[in-house]
TORKOL-4160 file (C-alpha; in steps of 0.2 Angstrom, whole numbers, padded with zeros to 4 digits, m for minus):
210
<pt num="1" X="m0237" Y="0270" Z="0069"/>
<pt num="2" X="m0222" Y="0281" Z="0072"/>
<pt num="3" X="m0210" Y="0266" Z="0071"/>
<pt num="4" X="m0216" Y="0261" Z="0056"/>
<pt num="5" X="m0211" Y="0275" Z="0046"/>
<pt num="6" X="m0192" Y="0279" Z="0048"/>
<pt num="7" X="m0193" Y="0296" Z="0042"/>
<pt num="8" X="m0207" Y="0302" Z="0052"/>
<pt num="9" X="m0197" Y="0294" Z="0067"/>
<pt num="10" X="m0180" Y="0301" Z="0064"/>
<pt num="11" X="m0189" Y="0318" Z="0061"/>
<pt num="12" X="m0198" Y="0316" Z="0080"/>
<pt num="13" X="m0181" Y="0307" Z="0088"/>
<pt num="14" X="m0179" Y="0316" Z="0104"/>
<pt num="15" X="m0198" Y="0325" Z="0106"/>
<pt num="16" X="m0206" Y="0319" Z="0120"/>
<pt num="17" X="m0224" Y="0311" Z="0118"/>
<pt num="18" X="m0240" Y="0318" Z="0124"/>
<pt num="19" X="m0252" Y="0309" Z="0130"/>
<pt num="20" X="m0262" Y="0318" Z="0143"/>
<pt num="21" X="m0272" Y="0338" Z="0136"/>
<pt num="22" X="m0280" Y="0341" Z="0122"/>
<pt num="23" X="m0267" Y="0338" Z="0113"/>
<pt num="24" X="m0264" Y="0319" Z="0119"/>
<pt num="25" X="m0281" Y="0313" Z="0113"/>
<pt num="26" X="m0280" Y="0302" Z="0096"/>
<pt num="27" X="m0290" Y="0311" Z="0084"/>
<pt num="28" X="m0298" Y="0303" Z="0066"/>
<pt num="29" X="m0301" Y="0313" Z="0052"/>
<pt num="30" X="m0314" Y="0303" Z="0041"/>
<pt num="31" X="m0318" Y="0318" Z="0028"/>
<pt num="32" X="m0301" Y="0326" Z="0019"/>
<pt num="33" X="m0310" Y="0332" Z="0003"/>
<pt num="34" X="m0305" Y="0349" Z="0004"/>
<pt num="35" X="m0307" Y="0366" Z="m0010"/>
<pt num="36" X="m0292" Y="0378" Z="m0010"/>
<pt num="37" X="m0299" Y="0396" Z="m0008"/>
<pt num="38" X="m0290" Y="0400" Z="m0023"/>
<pt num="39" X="m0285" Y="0390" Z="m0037"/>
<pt num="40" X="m0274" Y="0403" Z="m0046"/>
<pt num="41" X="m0260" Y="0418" Z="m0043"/>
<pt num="42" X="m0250" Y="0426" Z="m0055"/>
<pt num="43" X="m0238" Y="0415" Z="m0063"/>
<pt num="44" X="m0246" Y="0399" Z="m0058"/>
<pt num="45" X="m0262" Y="0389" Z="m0056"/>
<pt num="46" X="m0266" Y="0374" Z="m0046"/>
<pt num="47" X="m0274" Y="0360" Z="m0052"/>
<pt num="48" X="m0276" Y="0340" Z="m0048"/>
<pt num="49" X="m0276" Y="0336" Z="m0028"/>
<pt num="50" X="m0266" Y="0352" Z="m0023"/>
<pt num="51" X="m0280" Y="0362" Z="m0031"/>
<pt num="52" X="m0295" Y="0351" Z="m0022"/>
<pt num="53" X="m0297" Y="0333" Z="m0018"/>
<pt num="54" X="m0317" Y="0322" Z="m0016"/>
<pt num="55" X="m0315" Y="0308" Z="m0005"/>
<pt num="56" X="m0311" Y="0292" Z="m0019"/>
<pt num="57" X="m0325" Y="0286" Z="m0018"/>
<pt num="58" X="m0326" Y="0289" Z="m0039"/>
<pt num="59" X="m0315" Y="0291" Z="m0053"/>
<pt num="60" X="m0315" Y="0308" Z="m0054"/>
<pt num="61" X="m0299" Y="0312" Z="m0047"/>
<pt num="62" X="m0292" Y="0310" Z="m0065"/>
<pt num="63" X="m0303" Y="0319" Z="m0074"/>
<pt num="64" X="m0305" Y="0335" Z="m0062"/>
<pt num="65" X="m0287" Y="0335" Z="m0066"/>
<pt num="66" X="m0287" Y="0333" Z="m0083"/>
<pt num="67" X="m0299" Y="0345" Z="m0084"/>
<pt num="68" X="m0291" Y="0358" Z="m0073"/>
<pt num="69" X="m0276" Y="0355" Z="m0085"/>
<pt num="70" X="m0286" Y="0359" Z="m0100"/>
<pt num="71" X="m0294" Y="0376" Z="m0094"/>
<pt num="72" X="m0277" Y="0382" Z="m0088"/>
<pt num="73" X="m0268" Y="0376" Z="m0104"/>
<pt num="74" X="m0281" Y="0388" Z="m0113"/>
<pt num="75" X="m0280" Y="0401" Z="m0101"/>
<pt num="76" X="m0258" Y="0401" Z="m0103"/>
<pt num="77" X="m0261" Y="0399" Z="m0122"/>
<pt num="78" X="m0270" Y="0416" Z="m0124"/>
<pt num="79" X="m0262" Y="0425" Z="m0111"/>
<pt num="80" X="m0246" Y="0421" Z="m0122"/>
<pt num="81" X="m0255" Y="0425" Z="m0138"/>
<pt num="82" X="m0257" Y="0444" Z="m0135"/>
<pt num="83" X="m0275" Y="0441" Z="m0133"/>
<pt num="84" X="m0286" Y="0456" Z="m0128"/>
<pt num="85" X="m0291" Y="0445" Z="m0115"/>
<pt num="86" X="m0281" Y="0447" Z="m0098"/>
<pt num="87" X="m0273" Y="0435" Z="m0089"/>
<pt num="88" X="m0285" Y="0439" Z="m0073"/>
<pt num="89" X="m0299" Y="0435" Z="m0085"/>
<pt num="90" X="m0294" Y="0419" Z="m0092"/>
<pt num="91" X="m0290" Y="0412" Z="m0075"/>
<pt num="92" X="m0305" Y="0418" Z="m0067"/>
<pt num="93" X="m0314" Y="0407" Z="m0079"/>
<pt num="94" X="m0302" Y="0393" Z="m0079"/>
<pt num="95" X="m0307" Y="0392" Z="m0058"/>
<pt num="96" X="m0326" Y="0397" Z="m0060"/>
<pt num="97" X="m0327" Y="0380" Z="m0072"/>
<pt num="98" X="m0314" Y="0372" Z="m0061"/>
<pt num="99" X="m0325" Y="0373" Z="m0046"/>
<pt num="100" X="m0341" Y="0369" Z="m0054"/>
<pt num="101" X="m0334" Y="0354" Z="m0061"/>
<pt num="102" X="m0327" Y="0351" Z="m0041"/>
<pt num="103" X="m0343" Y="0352" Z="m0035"/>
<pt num="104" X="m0354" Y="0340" Z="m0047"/>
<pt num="105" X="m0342" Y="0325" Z="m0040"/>
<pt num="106" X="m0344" Y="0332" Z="m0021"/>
<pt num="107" X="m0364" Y="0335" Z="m0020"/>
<pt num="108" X="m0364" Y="0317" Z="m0026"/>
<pt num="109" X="m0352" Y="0310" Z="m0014"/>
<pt num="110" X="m0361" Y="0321" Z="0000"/>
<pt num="111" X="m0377" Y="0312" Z="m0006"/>
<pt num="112" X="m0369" Y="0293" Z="m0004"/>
<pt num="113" X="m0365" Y="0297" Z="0013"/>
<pt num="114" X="m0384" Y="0302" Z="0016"/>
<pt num="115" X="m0390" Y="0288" Z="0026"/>
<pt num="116" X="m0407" Y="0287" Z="0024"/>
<pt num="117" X="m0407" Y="0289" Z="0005"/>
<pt num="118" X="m0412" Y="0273" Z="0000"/>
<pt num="119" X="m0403" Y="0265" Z="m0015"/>
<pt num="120" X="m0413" Y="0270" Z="m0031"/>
<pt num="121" X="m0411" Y="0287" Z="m0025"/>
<pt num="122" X="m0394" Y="0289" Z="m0031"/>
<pt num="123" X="m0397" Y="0287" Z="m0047"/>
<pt num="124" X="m0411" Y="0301" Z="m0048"/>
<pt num="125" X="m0397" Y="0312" Z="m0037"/>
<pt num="126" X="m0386" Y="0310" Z="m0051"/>
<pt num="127" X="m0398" Y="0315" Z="m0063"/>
<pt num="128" X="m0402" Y="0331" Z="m0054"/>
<pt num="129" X="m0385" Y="0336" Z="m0052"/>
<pt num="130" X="m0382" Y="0335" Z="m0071"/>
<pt num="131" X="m0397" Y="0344" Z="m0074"/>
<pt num="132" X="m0402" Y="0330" Z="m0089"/>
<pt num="133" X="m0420" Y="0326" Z="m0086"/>
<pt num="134" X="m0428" Y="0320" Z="m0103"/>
<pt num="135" X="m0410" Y="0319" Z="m0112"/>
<pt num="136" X="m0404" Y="0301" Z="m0104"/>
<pt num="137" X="m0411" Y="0290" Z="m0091"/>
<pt num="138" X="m0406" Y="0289" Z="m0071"/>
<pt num="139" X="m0396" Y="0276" Z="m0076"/>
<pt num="140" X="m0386" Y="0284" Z="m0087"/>
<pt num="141" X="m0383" Y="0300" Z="m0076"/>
<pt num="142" X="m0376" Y="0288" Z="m0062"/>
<pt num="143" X="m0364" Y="0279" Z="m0072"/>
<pt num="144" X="m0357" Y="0293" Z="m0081"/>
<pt num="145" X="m0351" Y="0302" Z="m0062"/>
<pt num="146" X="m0346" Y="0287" Z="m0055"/>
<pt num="147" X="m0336" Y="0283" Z="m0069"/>
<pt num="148" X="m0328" Y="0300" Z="m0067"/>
<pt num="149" X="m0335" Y="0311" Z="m0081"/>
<pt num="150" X="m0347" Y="0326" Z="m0080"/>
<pt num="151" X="m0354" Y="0338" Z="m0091"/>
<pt num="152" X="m0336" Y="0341" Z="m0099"/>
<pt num="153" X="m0339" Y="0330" Z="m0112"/>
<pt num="154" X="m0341" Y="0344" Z="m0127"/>
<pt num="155" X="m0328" Y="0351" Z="m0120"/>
<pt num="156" X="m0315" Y="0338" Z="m0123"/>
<pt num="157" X="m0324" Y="0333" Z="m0141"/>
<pt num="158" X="m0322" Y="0353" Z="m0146"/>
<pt num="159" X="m0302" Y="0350" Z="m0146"/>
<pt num="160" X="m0303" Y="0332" Z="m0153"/>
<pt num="161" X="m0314" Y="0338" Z="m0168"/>
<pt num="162" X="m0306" Y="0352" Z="m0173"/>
<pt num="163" X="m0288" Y="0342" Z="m0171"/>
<pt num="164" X="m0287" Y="0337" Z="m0188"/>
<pt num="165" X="m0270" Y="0327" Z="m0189"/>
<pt num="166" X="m0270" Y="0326" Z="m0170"/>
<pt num="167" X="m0261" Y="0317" Z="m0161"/>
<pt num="168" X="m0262" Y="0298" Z="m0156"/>
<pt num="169" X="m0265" Y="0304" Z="m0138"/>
<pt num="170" X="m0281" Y="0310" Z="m0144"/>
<pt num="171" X="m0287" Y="0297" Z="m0159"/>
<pt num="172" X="m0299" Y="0291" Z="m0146"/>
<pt num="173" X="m0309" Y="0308" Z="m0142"/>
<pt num="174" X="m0308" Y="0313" Z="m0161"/>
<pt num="175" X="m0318" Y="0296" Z="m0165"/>
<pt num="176" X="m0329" Y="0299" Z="m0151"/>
<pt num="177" X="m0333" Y="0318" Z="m0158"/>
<pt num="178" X="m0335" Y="0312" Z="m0175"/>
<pt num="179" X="m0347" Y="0298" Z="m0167"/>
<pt num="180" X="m0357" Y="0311" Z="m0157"/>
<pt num="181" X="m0356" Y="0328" Z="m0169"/>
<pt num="182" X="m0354" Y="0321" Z="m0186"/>
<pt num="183" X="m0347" Y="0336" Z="m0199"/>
<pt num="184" X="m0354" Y="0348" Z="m0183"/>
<pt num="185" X="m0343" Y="0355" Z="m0170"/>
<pt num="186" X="m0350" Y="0358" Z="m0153"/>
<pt num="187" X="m0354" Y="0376" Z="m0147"/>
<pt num="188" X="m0357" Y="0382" Z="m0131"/>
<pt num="189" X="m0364" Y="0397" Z="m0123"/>
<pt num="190" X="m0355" Y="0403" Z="m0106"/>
<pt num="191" X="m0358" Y="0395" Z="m0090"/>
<pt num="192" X="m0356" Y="0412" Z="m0081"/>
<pt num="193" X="m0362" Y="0429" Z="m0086"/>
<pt num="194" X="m0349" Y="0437" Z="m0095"/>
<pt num="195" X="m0339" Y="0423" Z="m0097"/>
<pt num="196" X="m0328" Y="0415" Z="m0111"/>
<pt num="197" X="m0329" Y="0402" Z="m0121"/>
<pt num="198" X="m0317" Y="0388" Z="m0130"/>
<pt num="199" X="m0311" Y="0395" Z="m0146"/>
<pt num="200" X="m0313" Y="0383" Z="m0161"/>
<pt num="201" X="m0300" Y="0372" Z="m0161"/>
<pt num="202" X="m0301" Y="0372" Z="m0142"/>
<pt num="203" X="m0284" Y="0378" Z="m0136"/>
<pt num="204" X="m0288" Y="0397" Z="m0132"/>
<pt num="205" X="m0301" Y="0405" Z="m0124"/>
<pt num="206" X="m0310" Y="0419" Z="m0134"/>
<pt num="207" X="m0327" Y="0433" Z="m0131"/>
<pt num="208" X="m0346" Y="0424" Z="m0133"/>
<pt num="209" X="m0351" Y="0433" Z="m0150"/>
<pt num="210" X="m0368" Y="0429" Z="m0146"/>
């Protein structure tokens, strides 16, 4: 394996090979999701795989990083605004939703590796992990995770329906808000206590006026 990959054999030319210890046995790691303990410093904020990484088992790989992207553009845009609201505040809610949104995709993955669910059972899993019981079917539920969505669906329509003359990136989602809200624009209550909440035209995070 070593031969096969000339930079990794020029960087261990000369080092000799162990094979006998703890350190000569041949390991195999078959779960690499990981979680950073944090997602966020001053000055920067992780997000796609260097912030935390499921097994692809899904599509959710691009979403959790388009998602990420979304809550830290919000938390640099008010930040930079002169907001009230501080920069430890907006972050601490761009990695609070971050990780939630993280771990919807992981329970479900943890569940498929469950090996005496049987197979209807997944679809129920899904439902649970949504929390959506009487507002779609198990069906529904499943194939929205496995196709790599969650319950950031408002979220994404908030910006798209407020965009007006947005741009052609986002015809798509304005179409699909209009479909879904009509002349309504989605509102939302905090996901955490005492957090924020999208401002309208979902670029900024603001106070819950209640």
């Amino acid at each position: 394996m070593i031969d096969a990959c000339p930079s990794v054999k020029e960087l261990l030319a000369g080092a000799p090979l162990v094979r006998e210890g703890m350190y000569g046995e041949i390991r195999i790691r078959k779960d690499w999701s990981y979680e950073n303990t944090s997602f966020w410093k001053p000055g920067f904020s992780l997000v796609g795989d260097v912030a935390c990484f499921i097994d692809p088992f899904f599509s959710s790989g691009v979403h959790l990083a388009t998602y990420a992207a979304l809550q830290a553009a919000r938390a640099i845009n008010t930040c930079l605004s002169g907001s009230d609201i501080d920069e430890q505040r907006c972050f601490d809610e761009f990695e609070a939703r971050y990780r939630k949104e993280y771990r919807v995709f992981y329970e479900l993955v943890q569940a498929f590796f469950e090996l005496h669910v049987d197979e209807e059972s997944y679809f129920w899993i899904a439902r649970k992990i949504l929390k959506t019981e009487g507002e779609e079917t198990v069906e529904e539920a499943f194939l929205q995770l496995v196709a790599g969505s969650s319950q950031a669906k408002n979220d994404f329509a908030t910006m798209a329906k407020a965009g007006g003359g947005t741009p052609e990136v986002f015809r798509d989602l304005v179409v699909a808000a209009e479909q879904q809200f009509g002349d309504s624009r989605p509102t939302e209550i905090p996901l955490f206590p005492g957090g924020l909440v999208p401002s309208e035209d979902g670029m900024h995070w603001r106070e819950y006026a209640g």
